[in-house]
N, CA, C and O atoms as CSV, one atom per row, in Angstrom:
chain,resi,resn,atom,element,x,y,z
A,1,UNK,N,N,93.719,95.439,155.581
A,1,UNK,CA,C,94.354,94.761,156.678
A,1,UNK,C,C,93.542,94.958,157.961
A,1,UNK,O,O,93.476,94.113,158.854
A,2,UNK,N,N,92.980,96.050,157.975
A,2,UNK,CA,C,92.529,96.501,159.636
A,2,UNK,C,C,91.188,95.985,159.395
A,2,UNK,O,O,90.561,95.980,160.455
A,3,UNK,N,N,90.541,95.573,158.467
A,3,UNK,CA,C,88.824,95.110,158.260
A,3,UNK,C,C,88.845,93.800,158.839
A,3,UNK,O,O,88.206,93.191,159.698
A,4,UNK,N,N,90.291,93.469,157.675
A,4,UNK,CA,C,90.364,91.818,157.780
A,4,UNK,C,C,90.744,91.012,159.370
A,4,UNK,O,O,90.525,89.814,159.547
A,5,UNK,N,N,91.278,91.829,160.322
A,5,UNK,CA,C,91.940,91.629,161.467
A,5,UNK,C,C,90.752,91.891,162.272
A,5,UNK,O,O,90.368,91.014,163.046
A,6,UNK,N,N,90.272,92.742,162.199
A,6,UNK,CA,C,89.207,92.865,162.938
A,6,UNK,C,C,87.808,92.362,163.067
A,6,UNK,O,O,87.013,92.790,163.904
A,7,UNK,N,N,87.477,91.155,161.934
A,7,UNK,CA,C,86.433,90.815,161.620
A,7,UNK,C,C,86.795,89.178,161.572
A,7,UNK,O,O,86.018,88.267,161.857
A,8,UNK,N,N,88.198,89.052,161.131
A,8,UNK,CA,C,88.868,87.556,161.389
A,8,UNK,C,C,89.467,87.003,162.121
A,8,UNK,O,O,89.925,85.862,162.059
A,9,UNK,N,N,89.562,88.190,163.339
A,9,UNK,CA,C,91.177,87.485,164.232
A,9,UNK,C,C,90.614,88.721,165.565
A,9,UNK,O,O,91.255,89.599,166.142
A,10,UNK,N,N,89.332,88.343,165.676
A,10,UNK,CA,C,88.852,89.243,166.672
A,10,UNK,C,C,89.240,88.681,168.283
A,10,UNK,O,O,89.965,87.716,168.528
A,11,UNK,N,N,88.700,89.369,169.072
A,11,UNK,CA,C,88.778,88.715,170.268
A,11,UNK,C,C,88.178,87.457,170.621
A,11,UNK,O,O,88.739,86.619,171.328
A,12,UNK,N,N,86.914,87.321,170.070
A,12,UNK,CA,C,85.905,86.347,169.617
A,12,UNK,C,C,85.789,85.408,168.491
A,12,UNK,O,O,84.915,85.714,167.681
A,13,UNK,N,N,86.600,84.114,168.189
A,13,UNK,CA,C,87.142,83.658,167.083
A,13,UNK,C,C,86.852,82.203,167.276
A,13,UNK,O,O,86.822,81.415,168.222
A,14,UNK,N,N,86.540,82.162,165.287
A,14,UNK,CA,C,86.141,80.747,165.410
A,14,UNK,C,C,87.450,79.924,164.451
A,14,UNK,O,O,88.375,80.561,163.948
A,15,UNK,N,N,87.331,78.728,164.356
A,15,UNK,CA,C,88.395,78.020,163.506
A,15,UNK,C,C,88.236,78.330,161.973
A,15,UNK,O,O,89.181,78.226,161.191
A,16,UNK,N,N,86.900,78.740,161.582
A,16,UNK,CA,C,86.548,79.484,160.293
A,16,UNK,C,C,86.986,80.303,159.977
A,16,UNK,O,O,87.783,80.470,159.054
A,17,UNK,N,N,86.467,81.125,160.823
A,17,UNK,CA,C,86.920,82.401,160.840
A,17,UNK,C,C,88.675,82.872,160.218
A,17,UNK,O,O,89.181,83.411,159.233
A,18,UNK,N,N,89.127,82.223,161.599
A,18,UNK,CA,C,90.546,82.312,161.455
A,18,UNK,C,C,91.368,81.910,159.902
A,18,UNK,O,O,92.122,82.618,159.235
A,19,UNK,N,N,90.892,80.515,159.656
A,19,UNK,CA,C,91.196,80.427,157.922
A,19,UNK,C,C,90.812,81.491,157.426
A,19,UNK,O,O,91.667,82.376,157.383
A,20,UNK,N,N,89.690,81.756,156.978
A,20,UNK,CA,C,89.392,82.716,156.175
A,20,UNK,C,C,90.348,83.815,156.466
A,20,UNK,O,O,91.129,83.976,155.528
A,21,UNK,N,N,90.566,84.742,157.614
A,21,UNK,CA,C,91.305,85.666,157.883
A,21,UNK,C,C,92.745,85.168,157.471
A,21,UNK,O,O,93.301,85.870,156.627
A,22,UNK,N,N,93.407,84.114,157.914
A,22,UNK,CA,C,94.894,83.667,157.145
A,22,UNK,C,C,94.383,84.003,155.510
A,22,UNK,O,O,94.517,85.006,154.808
A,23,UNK,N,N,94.053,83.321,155.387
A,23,UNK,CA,C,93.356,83.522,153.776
A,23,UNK,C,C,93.687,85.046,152.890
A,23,UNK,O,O,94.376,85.423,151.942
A,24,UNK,N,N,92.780,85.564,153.811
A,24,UNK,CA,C,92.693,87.119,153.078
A,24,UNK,C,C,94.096,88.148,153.323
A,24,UNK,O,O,94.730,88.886,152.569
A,25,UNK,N,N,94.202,87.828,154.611
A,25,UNK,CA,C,95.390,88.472,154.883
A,25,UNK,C,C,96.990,88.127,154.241
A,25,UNK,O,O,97.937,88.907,154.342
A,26,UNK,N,N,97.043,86.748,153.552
A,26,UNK,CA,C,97.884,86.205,152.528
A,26,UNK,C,C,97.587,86.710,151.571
A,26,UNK,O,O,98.368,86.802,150.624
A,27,UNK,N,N,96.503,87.128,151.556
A,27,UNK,CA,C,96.785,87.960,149.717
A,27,UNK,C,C,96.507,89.160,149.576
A,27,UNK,O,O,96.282,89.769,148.531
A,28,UNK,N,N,96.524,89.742,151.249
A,28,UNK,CA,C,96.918,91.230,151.186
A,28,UNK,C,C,98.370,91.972,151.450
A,28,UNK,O,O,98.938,93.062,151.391
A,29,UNK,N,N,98.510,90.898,151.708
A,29,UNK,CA,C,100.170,91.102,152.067
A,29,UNK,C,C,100.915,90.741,150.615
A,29,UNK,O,O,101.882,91.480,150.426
A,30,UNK,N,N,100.743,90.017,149.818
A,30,UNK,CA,C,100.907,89.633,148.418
A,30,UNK,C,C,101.200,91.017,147.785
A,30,UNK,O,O,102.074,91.211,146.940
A,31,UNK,N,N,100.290,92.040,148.337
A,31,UNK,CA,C,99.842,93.193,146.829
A,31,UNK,C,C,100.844,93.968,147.271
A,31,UNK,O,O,101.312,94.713,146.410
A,32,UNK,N,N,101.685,94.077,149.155
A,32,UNK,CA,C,102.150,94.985,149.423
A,32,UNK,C,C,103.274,95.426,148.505
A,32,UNK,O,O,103.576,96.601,148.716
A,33,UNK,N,N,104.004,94.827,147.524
A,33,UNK,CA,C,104.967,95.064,146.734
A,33,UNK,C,C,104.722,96.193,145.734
A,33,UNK,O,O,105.535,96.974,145.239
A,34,UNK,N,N,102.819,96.043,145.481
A,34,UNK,CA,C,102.610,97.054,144.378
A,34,UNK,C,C,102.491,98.603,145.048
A,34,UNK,O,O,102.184,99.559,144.335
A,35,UNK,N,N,102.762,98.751,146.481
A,35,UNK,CA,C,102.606,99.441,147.016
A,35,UNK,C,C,103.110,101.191,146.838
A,35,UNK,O,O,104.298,101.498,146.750
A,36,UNK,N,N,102.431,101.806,146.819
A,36,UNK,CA,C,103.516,103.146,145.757
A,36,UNK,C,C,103.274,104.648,146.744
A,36,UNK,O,O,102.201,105.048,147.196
A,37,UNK,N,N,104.487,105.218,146.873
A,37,UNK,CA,C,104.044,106.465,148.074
A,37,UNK,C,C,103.770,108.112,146.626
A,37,UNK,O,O,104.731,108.827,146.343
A,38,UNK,N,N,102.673,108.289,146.129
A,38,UNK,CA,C,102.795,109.317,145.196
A,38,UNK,C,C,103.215,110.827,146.006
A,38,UNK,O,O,103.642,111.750,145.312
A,39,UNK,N,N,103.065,110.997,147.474
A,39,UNK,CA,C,103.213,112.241,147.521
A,39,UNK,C,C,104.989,112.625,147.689
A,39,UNK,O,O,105.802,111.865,148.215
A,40,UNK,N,N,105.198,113.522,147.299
A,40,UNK,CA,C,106.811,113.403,147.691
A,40,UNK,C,C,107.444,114.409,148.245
A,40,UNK,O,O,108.645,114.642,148.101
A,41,UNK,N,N,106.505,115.182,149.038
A,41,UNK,CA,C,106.637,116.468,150.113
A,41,UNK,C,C,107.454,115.777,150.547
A,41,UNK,O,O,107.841,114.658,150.211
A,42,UNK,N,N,107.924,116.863,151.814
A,42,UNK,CA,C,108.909,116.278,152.619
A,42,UNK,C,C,108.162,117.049,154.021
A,42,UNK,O,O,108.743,116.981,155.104
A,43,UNK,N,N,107.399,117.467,153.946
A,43,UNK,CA,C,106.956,117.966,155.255
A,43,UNK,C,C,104.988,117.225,155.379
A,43,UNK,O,O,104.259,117.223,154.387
A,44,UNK,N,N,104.653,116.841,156.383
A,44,UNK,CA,C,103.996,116.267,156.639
A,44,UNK,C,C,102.997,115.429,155.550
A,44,UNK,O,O,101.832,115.571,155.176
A,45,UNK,N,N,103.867,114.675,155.310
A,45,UNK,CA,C,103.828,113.459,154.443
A,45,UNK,C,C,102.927,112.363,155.051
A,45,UNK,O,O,103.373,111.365,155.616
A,46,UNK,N,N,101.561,112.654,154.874
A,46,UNK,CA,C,100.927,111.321,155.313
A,46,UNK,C,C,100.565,110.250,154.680
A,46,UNK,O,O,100.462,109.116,155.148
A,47,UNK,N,N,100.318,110.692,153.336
A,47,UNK,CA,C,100.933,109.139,151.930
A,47,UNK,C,C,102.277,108.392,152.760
A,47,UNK,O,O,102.205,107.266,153.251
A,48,UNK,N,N,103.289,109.115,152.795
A,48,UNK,CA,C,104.458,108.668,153.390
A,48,UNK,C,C,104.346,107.770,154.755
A,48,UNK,O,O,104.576,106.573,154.924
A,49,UNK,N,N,103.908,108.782,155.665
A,49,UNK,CA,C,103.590,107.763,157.254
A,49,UNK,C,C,102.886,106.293,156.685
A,49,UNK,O,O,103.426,105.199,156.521
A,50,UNK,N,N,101.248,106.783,156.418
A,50,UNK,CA,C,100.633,105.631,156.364
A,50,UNK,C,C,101.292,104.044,155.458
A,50,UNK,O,O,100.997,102.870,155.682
A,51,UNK,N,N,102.224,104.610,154.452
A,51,UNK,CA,C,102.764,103.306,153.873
A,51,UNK,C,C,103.524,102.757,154.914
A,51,UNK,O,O,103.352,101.595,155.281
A,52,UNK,N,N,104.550,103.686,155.538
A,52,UNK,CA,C,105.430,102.929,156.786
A,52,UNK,C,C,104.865,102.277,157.682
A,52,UNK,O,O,105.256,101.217,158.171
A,53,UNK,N,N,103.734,102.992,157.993
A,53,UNK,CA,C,102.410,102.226,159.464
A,53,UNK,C,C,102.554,100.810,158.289
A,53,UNK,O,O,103.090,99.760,158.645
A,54,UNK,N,N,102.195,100.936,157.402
A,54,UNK,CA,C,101.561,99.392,156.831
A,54,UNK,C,C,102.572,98.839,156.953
A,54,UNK,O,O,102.620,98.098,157.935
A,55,UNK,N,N,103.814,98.908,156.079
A,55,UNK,CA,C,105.007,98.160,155.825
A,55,UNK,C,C,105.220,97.678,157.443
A,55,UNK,O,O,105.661,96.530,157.494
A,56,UNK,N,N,105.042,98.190,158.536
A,56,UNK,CA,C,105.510,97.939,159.582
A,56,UNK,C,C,104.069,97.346,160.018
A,56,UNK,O,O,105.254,97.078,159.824
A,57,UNK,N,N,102.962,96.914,160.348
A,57,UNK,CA,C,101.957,96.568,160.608
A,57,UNK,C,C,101.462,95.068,159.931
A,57,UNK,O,O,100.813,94.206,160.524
A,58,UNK,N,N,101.895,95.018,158.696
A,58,UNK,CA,C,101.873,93.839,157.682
A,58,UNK,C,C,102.344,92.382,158.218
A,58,UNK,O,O,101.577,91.422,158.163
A,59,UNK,N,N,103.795,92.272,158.796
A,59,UNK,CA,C,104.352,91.221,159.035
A,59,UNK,C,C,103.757,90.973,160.350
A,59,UNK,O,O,103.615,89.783,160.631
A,60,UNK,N,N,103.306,92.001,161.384
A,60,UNK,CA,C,102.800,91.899,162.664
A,60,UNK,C,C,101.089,91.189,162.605
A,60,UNK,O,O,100.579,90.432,163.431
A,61,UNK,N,N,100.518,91.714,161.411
A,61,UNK,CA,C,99.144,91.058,161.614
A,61,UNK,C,C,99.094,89.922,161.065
A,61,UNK,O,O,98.145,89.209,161.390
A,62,UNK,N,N,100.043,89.417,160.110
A,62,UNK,CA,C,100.690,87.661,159.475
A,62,UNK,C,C,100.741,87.118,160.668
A,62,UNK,O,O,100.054,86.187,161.088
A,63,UNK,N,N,101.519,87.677,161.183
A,63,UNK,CA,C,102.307,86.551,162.281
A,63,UNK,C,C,101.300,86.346,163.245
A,63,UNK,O,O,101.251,85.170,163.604
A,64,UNK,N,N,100.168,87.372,163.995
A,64,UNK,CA,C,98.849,87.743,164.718
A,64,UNK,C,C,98.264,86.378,164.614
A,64,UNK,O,O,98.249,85.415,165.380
A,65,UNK,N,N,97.574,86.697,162.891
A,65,UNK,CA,C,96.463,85.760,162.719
A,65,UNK,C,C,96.881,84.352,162.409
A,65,UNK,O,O,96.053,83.463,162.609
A,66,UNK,N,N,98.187,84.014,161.899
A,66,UNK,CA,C,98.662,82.642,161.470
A,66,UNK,C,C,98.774,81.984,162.747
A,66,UNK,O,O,98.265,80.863,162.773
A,67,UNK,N,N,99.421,82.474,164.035
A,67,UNK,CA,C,99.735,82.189,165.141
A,67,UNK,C,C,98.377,82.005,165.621
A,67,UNK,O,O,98.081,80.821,165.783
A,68,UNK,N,N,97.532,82.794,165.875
A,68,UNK,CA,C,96.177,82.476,166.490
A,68,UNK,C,C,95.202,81.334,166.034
A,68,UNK,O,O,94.386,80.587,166.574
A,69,UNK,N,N,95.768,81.607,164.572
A,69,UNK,CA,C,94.445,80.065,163.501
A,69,UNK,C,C,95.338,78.611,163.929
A,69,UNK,O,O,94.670,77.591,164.096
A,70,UNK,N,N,96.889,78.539,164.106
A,70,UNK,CA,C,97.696,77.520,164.394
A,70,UNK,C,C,96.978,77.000,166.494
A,70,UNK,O,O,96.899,75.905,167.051
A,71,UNK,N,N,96.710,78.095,166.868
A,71,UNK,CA,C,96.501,77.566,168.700
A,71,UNK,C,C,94.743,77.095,168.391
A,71,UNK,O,O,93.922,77.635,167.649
A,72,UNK,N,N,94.613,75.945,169.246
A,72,UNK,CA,C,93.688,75.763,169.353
A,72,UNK,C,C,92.659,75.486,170.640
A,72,UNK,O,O,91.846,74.567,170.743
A,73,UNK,N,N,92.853,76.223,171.291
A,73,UNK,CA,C,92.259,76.705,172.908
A,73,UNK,C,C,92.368,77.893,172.719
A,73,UNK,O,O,92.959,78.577,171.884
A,74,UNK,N,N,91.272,78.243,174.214
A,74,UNK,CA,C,91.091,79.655,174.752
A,74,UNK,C,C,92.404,79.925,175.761
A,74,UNK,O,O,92.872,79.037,176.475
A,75,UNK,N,N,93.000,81.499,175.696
A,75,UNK,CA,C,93.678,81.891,176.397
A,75,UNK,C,C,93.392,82.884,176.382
A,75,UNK,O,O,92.706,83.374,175.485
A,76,UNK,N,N,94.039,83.797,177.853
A,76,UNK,CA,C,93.513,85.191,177.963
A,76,UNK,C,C,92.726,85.875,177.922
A,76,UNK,O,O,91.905,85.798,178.836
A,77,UNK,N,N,92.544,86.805,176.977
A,77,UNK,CA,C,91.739,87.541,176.640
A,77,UNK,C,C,91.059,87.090,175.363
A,77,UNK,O,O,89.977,87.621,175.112
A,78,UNK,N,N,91.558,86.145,174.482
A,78,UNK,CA,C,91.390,85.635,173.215
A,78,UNK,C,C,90.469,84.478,173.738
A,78,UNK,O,O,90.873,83.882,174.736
A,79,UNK,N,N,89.243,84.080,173.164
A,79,UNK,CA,C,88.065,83.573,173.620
A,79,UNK,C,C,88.342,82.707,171.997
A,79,UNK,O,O,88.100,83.429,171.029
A,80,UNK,N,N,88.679,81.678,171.760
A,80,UNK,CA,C,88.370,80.517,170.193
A,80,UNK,C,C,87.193,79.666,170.859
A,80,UNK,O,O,87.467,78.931,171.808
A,81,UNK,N,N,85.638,79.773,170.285
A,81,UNK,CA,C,84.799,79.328,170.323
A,81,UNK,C,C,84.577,78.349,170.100
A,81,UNK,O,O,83.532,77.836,170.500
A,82,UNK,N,N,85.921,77.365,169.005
A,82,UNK,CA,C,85.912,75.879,169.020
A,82,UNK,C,C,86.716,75.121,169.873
A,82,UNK,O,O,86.838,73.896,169.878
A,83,UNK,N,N,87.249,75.936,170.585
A,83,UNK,CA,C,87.893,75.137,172.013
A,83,UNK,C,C,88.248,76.552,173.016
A,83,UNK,O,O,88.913,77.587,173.062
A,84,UNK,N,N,87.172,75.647,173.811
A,84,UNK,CA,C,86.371,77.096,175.147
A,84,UNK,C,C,87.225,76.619,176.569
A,84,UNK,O,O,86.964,77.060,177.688
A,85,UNK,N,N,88.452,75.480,176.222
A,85,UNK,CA,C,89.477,75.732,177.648
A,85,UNK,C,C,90.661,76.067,177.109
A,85,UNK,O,O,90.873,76.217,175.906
A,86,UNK,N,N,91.540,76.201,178.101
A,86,UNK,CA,C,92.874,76.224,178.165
A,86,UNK,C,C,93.614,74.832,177.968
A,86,UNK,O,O,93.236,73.863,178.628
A,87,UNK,N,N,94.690,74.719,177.048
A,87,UNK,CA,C,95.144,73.333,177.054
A,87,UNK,C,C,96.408,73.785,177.505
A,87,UNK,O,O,97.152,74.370,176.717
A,88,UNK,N,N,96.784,73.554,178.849
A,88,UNK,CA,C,98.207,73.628,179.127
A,88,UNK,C,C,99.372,72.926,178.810
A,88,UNK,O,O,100.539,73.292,178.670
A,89,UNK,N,N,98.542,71.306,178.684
A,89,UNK,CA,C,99.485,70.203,178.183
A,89,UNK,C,C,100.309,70.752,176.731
A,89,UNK,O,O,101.538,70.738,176.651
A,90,UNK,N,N,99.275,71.300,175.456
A,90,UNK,CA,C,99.932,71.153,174.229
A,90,UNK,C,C,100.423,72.331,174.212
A,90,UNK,O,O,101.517,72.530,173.683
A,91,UNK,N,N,99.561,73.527,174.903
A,91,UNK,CA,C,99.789,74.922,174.073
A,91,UNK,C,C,100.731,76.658,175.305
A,91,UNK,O,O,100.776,77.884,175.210
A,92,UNK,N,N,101.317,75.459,176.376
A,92,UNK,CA,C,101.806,76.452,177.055
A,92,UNK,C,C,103.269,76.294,177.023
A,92,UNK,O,O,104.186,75.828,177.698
A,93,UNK,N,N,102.967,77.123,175.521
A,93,UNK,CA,C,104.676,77.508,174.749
A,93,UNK,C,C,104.529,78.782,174.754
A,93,UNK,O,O,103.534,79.408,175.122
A,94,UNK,N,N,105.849,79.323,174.207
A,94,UNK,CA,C,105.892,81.000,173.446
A,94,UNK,C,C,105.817,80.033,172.240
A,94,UNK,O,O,106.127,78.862,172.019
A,95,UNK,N,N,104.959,81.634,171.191
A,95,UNK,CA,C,105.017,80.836,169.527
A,95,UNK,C,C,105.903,81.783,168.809
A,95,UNK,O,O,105.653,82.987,168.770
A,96,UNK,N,N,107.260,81.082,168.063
A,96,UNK,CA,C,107.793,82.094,167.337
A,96,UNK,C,C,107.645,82.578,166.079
A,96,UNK,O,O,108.601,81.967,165.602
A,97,UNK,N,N,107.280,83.086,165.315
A,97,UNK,CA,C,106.388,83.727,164.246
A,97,UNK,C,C,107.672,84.062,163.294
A,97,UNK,O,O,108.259,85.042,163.754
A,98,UNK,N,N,108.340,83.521,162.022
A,98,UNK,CA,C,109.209,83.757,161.140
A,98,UNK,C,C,108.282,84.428,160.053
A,98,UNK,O,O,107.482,83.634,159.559
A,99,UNK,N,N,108.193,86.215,159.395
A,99,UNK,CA,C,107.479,86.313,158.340
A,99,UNK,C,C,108.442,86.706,157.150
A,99,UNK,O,O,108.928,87.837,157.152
A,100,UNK,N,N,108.723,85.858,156.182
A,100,UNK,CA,C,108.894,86.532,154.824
A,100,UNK,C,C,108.034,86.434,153.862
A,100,UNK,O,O,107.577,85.428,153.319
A,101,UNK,N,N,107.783,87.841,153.628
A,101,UNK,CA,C,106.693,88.363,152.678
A,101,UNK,C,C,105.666,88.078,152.930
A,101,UNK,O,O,105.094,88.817,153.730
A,102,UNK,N,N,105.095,87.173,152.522
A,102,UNK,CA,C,103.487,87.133,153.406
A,102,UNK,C,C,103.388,85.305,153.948
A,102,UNK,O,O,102.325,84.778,154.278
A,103,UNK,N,N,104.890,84.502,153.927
A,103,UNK,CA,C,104.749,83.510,154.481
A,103,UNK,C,C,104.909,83.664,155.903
A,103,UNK,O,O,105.369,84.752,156.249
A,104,UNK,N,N,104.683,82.969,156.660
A,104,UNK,CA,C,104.620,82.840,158.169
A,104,UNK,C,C,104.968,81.341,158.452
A,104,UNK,O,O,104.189,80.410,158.248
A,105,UNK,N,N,106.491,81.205,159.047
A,105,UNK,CA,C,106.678,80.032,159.605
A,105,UNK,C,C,106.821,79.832,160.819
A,105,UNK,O,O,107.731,80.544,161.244
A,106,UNK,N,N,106.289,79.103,161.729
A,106,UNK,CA,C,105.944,78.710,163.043
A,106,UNK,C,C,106.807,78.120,163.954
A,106,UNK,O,O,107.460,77.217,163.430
A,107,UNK,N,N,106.994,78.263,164.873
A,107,UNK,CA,C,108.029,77.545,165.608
A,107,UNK,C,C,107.357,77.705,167.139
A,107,UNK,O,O,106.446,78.455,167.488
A,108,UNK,N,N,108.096,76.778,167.897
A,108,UNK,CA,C,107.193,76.806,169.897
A,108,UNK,C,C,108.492,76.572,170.602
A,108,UNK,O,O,109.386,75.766,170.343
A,109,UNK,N,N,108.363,77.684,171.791
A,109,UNK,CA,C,109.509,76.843,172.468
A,109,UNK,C,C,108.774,76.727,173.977
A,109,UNK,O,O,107.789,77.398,174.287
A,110,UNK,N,N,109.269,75.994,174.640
A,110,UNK,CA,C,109.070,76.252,176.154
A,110,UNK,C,C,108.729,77.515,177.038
A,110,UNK,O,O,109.470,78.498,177.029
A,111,UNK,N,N,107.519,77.452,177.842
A,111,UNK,CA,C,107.794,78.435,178.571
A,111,UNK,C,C,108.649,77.997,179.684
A,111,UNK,O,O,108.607,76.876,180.190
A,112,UNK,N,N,109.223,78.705,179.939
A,112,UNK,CA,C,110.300,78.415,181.533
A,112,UNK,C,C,109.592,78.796,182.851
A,112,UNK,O,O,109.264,79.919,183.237
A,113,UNK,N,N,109.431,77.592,183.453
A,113,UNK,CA,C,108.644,77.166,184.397
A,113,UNK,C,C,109.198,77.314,185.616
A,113,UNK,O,O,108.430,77.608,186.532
A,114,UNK,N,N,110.868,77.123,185.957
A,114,UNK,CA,C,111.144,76.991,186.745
A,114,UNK,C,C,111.898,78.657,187.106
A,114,UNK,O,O,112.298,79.426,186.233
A,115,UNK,N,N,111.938,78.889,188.456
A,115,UNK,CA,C,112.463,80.320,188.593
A,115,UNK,C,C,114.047,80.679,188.744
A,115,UNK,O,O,114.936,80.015,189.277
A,116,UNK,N,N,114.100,81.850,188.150
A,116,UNK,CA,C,115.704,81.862,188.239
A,116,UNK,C,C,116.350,82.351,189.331
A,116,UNK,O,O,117.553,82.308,189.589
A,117,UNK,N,N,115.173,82.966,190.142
A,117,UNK,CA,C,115.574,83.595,191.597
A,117,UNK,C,C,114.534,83.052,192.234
A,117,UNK,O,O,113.416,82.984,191.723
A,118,UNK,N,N,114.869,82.548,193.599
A,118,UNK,CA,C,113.890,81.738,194.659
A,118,UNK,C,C,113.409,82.673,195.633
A,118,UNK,O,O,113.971,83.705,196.000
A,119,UNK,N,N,112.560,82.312,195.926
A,119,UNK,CA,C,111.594,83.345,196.837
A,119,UNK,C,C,112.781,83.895,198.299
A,119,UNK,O,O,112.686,84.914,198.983
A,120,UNK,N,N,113.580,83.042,198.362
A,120,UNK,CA,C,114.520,83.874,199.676
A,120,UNK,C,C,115.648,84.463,198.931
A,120,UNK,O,O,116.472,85.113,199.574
A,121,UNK,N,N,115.737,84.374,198.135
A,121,UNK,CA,C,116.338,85.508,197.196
A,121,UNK,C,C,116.196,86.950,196.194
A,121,UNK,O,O,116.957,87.750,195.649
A,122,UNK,N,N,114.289,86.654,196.373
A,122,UNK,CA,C,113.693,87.776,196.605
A,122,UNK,C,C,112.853,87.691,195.619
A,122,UNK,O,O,112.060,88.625,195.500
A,123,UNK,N,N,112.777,86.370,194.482
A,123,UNK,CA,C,112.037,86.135,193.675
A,123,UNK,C,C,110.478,85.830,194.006
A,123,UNK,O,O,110.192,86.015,195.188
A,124,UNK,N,N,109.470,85.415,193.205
A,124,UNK,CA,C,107.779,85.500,193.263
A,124,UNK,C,C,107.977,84.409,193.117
A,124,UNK,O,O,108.781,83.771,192.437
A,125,UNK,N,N,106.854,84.052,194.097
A,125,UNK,CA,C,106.128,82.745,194.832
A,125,UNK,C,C,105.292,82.042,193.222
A,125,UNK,O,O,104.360,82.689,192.742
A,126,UNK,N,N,105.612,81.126,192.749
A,126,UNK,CA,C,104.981,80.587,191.647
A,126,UNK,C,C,103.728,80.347,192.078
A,126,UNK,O,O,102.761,80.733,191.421
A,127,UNK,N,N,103.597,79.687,193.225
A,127,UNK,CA,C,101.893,79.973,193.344
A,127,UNK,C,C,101.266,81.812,192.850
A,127,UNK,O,O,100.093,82.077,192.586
A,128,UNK,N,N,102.216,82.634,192.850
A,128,UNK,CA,C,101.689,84.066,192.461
A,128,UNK,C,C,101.445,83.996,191.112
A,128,UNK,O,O,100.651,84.853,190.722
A,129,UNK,N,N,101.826,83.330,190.365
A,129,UNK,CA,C,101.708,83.279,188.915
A,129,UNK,C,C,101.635,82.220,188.265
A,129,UNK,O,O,102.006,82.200,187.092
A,130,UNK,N,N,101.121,81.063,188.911
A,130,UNK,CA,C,100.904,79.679,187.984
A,130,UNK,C,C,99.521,80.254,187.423
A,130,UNK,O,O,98.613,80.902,187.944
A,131,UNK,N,N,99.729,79.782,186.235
A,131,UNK,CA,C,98.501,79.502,185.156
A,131,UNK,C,C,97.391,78.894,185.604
A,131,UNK,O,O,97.370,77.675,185.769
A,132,UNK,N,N,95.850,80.041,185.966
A,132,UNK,CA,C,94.921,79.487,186.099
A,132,UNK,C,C,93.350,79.790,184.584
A,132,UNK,O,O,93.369,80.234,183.436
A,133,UNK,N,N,92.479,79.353,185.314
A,133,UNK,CA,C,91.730,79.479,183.879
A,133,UNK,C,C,90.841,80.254,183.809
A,133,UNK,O,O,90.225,79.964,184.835
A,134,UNK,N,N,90.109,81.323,183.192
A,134,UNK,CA,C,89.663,82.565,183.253
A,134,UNK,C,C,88.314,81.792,183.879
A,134,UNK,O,O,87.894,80.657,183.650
A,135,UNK,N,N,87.613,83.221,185.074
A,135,UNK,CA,C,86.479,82.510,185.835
A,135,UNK,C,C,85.260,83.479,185.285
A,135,UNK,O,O,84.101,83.382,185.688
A,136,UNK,N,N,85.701,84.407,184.322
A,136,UNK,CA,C,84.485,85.388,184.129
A,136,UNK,C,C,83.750,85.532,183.055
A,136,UNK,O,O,82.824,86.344,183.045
């Protein structure tokens, strides 16, 4: 999981890439069932931890890389080399990430644009936080 994430769903990502990483990471998440804890101490159990890190890490790097191979612009800190702007028109949603087992179903909703407290009510000036496009 941590090879595949880190070599497919890097900061630096291409539309290849990203398949391939959905790819691999679908059929590593597949095996998690055969998954088996042999030690059965009860005191510092790290067979034990590390399966929980995974079991808990698994649905988070599905949802990571499916969500990232589904956007197709640059945002943030995440640089996709086959589309080097920001598309505000299509892609300035939250993405909601459904994982069972190693499927990942997708969903977008709105970001909320408008403020719920106004600046004389003590809320931030949207010019403080409108969406601009990385200059560096």
């Amino acid at each position: 999981m941590q090879r595949t994430m880190q070599s497919d769903a890097a900061v630096f990502r291409t539309s290849k890439t990203l398949a391939e990483g959905v790819e691999k990471m679908t059929a590593i998440a597949a095996k998690l069932p055969d998954l088996k804890v042999t030690d059965r101490s009860l005191i510092w159990n790290s067979d034990l931890m590390e399966t929980l890190e995974l079991t808990n890490l698994m649905p988070c790097a599905l949802a990571t890389i499916v969500g990232a191979e589904a956007r197709k612009e640059s945002r943030g800190a995440h640089a996709h080399e086959d589309y080097s702007t920001r598309d505000d028109v299509n892609w300035r949603v939250h993405t909601v990430s459904r994982v069972d087992g190693n499927q990942v179903a997708l969903s977008y909703r709105p970001v909320i644009t408008d403020p719920r407290t106004t600046e004389a009510e003590g809320g931030i000036s949207l010019e403080t936080i409108a969406p601009k496009a990385r200059t560096f």
